[in-house]
C-alpha positions in Angstrom: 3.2 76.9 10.7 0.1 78.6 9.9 -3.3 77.5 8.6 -4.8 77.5 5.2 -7.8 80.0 4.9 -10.7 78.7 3.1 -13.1 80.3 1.2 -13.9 84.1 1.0 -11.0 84.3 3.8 -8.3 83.6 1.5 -8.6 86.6 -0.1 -8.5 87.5 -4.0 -4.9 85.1 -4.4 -7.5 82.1 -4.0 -9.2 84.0 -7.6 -6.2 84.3 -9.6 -5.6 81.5 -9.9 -7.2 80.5 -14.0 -9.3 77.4 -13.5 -10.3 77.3 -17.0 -6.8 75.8 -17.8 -6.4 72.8 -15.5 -3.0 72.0 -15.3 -1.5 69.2 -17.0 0.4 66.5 -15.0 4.1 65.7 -17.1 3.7 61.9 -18.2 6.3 60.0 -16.8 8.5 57.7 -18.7 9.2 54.8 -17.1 13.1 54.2 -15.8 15.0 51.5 -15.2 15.9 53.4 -11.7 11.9 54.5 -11.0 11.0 52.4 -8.3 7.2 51.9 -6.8 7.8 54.5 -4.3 8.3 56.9 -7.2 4.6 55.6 -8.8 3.0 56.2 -6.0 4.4 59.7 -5.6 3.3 61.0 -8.9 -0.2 59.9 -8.3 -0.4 61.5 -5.1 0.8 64.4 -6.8 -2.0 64.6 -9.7 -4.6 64.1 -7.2 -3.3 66.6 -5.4 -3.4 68.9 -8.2 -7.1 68.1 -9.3 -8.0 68.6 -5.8 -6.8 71.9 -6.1 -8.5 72.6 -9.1 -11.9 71.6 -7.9 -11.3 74.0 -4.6 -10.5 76.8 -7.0 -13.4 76.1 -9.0 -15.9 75.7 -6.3 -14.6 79.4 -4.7 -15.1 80.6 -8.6 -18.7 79.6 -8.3 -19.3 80.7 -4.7 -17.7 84.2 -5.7 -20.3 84.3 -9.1 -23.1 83.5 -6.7 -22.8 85.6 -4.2 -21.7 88.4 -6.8 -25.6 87.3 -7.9 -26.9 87.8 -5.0 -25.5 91.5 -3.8 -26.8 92.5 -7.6 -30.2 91.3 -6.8 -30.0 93.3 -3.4 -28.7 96.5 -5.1 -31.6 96.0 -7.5 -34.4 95.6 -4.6 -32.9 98.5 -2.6 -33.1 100.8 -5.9 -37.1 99.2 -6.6 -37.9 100.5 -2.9 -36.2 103.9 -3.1 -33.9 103.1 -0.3 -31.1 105.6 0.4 -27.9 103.7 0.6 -26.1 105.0 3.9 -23.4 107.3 3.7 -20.5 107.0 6.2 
């Protein structure tokens, strides 16, 4: 079984996924079989879900900001006439 990366280490997959659609739970309709079990199952499930969403929304922002701040470093290294290195 192997671990679950977080943050920046779990690559670009962790960005694909669209967090401006959050995804929408199926309502249940209450059964004559569904049992309490079952209740408890689907909430575990939609917080699950959100929980997801909120971790793909908080590596959304951390990728914007540090996007920010390697544009603000390109810009000071231009101001100061800095040669970028060549490999």
């Amino acid at each position: 079984m192997t671990t679950q990366k977080r943050g920046l280490g779990r690559g670009l997959e962790a960005l694909l996924v669209d967090v401006a659609k959050p995804v929408k739970a199926k309502e249940s309709v209450p059964t004559p079989h569904a049992t309490l079990a079952d209740d408890h199952a689907a909430i575990a499930t939609i917080a699950l879900m959100k929980a997801i969403q909120k971790e793909n929304a908080n590596l959304v922002k951390e990728v914007e900001a540090l996007k920010d701040l390697l544009d603000d470093f390109e810009a000071l290294v231009q101001n100061l006439n800095i040669d970028k290195p060549t490999l």
